[in-house]
N, CA, C and O atoms as a CHARMM CRD file, in Angstrom:
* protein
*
  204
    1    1 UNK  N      6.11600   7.77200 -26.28500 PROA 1      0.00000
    2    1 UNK  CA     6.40000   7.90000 -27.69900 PROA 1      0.00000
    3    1 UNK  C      6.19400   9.33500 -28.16800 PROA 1      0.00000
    4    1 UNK  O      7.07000   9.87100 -28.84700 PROA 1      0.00000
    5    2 UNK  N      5.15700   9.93800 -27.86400 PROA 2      0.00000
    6    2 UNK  CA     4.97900  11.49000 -27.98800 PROA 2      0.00000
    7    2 UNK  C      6.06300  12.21000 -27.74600 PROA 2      0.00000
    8    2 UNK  O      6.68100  12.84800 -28.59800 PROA 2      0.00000
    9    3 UNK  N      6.40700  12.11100 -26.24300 PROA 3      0.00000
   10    3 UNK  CA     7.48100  13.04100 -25.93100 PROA 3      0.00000
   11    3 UNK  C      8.59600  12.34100 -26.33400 PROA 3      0.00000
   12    3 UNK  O      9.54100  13.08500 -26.07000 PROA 3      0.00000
   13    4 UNK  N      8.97200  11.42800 -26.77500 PROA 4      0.00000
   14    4 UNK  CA    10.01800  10.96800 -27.21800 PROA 4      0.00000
   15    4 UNK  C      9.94200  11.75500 -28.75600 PROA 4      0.00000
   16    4 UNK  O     10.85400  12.57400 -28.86700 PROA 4      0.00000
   17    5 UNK  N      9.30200  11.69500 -29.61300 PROA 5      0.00000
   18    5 UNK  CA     9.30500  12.52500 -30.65300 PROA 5      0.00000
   19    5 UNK  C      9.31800  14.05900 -30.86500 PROA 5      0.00000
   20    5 UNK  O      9.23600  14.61100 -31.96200 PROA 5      0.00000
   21    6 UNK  N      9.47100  14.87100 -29.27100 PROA 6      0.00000
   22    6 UNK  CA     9.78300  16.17900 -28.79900 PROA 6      0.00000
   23    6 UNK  C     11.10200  15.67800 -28.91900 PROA 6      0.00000
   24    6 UNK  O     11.75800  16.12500 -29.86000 PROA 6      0.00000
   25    7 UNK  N     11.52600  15.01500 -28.32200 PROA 7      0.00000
   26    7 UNK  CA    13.10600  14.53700 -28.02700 PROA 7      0.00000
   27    7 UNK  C     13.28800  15.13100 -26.42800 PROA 7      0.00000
   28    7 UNK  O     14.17100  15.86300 -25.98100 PROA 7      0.00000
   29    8 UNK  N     12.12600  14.53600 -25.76100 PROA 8      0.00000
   30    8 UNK  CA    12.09100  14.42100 -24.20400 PROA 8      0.00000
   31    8 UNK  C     12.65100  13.04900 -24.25200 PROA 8      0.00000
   32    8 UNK  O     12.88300  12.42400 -25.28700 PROA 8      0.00000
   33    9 UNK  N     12.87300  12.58000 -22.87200 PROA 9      0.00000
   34    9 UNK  CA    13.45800  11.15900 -22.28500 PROA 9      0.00000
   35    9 UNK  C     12.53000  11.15100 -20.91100 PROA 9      0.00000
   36    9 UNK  O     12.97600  12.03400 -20.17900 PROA 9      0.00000
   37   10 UNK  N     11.82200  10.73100 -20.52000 PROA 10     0.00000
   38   10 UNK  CA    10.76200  10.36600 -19.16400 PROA 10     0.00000
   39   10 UNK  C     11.81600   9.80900 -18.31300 PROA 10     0.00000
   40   10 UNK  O     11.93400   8.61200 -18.57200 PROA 10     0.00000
   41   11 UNK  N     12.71800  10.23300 -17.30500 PROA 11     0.00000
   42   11 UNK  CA    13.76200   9.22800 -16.84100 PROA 11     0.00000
   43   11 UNK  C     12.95800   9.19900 -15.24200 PROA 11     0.00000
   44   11 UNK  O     13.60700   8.51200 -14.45300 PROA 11     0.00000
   45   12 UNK  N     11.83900   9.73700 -14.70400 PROA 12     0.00000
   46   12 UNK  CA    11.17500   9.12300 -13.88400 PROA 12     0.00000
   47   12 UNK  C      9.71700   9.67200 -13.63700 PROA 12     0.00000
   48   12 UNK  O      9.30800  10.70800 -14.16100 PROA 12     0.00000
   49   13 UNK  N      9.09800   9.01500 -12.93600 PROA 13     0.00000
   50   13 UNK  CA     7.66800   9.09000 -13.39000 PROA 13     0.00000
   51   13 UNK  C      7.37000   8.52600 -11.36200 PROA 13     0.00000
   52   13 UNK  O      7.69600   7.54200 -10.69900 PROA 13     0.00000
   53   14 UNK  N      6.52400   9.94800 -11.04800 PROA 14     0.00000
   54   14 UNK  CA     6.26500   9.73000  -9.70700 PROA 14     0.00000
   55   14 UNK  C      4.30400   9.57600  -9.78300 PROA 14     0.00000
   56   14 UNK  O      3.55300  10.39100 -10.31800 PROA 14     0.00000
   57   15 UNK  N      4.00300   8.61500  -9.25300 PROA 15     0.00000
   58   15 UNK  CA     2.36200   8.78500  -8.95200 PROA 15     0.00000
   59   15 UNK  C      1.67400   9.30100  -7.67500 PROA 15     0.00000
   60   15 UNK  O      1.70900   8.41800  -6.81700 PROA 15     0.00000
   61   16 UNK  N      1.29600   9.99200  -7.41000 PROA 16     0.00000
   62   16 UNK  CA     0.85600  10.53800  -6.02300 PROA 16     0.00000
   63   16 UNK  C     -0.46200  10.46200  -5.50800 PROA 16     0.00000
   64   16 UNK  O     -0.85700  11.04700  -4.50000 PROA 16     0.00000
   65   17 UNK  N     -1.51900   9.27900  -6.67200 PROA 17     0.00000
   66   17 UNK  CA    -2.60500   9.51600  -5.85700 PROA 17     0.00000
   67   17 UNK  C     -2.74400   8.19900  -7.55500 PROA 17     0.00000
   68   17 UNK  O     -2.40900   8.17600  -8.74000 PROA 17     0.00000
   69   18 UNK  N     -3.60900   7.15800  -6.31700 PROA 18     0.00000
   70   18 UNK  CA    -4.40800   5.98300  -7.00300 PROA 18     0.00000
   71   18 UNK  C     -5.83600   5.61300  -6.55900 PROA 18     0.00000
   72   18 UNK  O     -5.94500   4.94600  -5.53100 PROA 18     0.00000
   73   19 UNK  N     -6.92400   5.97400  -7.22400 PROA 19     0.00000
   74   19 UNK  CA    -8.10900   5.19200  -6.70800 PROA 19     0.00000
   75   19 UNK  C     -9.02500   4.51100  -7.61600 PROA 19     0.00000
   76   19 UNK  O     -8.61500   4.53400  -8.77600 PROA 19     0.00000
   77   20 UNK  N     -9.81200   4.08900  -7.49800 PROA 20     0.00000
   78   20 UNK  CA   -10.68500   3.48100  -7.81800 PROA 20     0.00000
   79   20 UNK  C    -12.36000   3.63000  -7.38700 PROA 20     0.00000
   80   20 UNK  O    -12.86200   3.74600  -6.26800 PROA 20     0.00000
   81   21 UNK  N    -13.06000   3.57400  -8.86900 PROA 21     0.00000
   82   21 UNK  CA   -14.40000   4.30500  -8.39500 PROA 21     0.00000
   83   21 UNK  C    -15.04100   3.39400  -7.30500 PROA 21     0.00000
   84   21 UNK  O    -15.59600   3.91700  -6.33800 PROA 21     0.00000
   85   22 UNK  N    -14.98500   2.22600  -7.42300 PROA 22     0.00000
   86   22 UNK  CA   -15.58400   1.36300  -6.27100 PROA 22     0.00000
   87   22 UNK  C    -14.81800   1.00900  -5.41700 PROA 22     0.00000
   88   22 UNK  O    -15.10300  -0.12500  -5.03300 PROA 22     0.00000
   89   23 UNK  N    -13.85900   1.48600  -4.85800 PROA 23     0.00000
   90   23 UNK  CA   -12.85700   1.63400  -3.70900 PROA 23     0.00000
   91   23 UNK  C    -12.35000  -0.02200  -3.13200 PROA 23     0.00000
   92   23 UNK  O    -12.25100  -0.42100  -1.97200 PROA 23     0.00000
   93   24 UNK  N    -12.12900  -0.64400  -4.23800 PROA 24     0.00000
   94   24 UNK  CA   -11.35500  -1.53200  -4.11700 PROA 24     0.00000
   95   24 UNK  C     -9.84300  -1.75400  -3.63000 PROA 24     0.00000
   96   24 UNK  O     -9.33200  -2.63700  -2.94200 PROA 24     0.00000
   97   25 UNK  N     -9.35400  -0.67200  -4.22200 PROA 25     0.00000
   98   25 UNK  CA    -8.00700  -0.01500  -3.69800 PROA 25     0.00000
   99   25 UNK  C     -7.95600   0.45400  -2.23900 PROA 25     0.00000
  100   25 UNK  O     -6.86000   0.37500  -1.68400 PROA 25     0.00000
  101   26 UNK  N     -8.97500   0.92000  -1.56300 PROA 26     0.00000
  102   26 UNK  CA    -9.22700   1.05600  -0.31300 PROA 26     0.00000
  103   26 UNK  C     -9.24600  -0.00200   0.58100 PROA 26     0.00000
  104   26 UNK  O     -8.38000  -0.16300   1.44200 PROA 26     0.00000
  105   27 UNK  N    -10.02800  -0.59900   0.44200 PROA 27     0.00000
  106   27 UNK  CA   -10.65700  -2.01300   1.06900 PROA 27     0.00000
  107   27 UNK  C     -9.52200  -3.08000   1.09100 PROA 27     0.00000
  108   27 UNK  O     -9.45400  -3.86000   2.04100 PROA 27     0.00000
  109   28 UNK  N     -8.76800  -3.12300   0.22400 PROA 28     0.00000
  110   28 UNK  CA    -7.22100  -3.99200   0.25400 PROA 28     0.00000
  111   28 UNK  C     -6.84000  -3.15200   1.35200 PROA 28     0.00000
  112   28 UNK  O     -6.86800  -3.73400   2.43600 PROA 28     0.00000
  113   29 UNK  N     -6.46600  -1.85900   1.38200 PROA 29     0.00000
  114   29 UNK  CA    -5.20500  -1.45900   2.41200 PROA 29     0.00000
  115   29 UNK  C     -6.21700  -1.38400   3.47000 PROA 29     0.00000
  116   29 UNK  O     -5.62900  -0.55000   4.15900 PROA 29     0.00000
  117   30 UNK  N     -7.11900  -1.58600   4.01400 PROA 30     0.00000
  118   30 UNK  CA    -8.50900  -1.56800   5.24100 PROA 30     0.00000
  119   30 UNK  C     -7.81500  -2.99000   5.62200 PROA 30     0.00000
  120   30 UNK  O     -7.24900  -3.16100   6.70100 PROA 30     0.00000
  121   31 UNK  N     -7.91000  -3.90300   4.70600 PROA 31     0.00000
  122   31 UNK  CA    -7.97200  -5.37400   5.07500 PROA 31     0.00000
  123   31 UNK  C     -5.82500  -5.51500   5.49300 PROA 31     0.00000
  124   31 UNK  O     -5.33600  -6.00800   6.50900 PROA 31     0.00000
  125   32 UNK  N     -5.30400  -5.09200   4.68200 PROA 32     0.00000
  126   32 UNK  CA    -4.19800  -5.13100   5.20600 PROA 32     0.00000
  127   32 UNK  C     -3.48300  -5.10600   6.68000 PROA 32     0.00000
  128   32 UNK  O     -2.76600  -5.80300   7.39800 PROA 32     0.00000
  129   33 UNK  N     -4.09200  -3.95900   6.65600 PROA 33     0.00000
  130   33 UNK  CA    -3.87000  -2.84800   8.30300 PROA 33     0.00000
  131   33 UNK  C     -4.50100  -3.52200   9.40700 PROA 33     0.00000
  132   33 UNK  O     -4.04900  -3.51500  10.55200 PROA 33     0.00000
  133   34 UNK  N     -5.72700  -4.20000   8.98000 PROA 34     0.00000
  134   34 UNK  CA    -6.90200  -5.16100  10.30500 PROA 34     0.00000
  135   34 UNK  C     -5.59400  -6.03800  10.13100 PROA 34     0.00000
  136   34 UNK  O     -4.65100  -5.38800  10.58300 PROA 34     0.00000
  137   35 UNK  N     -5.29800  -6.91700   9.78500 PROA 35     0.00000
  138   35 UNK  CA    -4.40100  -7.44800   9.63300 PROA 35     0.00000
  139   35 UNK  C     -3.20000  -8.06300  10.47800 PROA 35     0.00000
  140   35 UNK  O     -2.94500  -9.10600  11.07900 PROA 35     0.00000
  141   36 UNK  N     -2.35400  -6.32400  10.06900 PROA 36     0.00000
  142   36 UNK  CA    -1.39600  -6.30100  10.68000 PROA 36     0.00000
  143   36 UNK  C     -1.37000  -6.03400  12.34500 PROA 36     0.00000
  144   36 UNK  O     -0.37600  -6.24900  13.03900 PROA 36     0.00000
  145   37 UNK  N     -2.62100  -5.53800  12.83600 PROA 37     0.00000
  146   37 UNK  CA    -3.01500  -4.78400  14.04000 PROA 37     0.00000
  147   37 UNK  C     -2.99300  -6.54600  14.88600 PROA 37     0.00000
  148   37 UNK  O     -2.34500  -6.88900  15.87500 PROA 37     0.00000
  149   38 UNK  N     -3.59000  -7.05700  14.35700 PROA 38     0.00000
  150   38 UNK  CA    -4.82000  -8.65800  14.56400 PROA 38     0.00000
  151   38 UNK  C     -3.11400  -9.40900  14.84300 PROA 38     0.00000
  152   38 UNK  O     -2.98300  -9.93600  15.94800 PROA 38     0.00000
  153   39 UNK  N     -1.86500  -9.45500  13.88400 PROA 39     0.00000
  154   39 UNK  CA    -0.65900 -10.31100  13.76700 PROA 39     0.00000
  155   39 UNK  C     -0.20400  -9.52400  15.47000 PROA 39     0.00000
  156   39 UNK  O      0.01900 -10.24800  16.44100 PROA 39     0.00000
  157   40 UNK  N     -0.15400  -8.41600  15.53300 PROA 40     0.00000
  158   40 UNK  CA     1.03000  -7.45700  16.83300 PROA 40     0.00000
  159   40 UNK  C      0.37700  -7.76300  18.11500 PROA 40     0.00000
  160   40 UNK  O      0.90200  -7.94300  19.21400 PROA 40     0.00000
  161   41 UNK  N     -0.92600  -7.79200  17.75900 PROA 41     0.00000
  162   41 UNK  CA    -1.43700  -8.06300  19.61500 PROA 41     0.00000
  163   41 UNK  C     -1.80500  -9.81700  19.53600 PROA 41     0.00000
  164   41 UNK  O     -2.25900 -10.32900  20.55900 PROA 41     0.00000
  165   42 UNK  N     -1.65000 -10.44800  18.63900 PROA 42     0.00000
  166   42 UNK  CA    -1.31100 -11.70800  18.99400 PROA 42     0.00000
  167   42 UNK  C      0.05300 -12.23400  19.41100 PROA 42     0.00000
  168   42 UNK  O      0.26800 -13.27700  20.02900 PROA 42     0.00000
  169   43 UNK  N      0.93800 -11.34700  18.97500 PROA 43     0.00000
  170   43 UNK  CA     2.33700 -11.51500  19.44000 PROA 43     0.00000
  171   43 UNK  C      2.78800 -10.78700  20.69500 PROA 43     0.00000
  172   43 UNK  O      3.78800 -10.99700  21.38100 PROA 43     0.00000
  173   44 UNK  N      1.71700  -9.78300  20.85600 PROA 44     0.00000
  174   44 UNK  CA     1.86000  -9.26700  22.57000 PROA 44     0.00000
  175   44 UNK  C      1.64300 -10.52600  23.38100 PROA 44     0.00000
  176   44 UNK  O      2.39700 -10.98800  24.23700 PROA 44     0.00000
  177   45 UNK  N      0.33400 -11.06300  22.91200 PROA 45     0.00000
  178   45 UNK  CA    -0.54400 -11.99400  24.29000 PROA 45     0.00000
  179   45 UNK  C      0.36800 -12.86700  24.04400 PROA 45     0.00000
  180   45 UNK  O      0.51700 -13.20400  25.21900 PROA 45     0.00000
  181   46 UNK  N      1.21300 -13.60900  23.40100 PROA 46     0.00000
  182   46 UNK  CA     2.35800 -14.56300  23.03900 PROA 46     0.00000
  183   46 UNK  C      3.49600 -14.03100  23.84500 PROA 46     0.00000
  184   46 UNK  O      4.09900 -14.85800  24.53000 PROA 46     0.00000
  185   47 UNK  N      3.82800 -12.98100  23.87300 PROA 47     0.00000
  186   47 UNK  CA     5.26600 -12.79600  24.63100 PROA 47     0.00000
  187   47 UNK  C      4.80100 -12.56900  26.09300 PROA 47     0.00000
  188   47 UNK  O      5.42300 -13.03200  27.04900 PROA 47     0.00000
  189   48 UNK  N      3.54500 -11.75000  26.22500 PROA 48     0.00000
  190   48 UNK  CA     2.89800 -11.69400  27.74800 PROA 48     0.00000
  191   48 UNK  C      2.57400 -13.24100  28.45300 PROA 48     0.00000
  192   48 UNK  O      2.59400 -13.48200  29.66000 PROA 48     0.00000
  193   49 UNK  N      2.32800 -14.03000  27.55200 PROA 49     0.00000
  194   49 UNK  CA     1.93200 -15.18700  28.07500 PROA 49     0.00000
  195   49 UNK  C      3.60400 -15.94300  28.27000 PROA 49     0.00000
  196   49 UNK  O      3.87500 -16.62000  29.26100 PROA 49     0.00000
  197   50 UNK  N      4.31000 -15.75600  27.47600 PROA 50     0.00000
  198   50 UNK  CA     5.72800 -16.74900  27.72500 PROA 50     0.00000
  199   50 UNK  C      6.58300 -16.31600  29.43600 PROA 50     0.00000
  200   50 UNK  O      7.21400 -17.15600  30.07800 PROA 50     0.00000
  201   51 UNK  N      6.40200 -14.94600  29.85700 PROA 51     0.00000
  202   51 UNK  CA     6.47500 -14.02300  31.14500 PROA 51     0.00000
  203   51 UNK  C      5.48800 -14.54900  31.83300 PROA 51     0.00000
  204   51 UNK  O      5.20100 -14.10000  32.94300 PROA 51     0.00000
């Protein structure tokens, strides 16, 4: 609304950095990544085991 009353237009808006003081935001992408690591080598020992 500010810069709209310059007679700016915001036509994109980039963020380059998100955190959080108690690193909650961390700990999601920690838990994500265990995750995804935990899904790929269960699907190794799955395709090693079907061979």
């Amino acid at each position: 609304e500010d810069l709209a009353a310059l007679g700016f237009h915001l036509d994109v808006l980039k963020i380059q950095n998100v955190s959080d003081e108690r690193g909650y935001l961390e700990a999601i992408g920690r838990k994500k990544a265990a995750e995804a690591v935990r899904d790929a080598e269960i699907a190794e020992a799955d395709a090693d085991a079907e061979t």
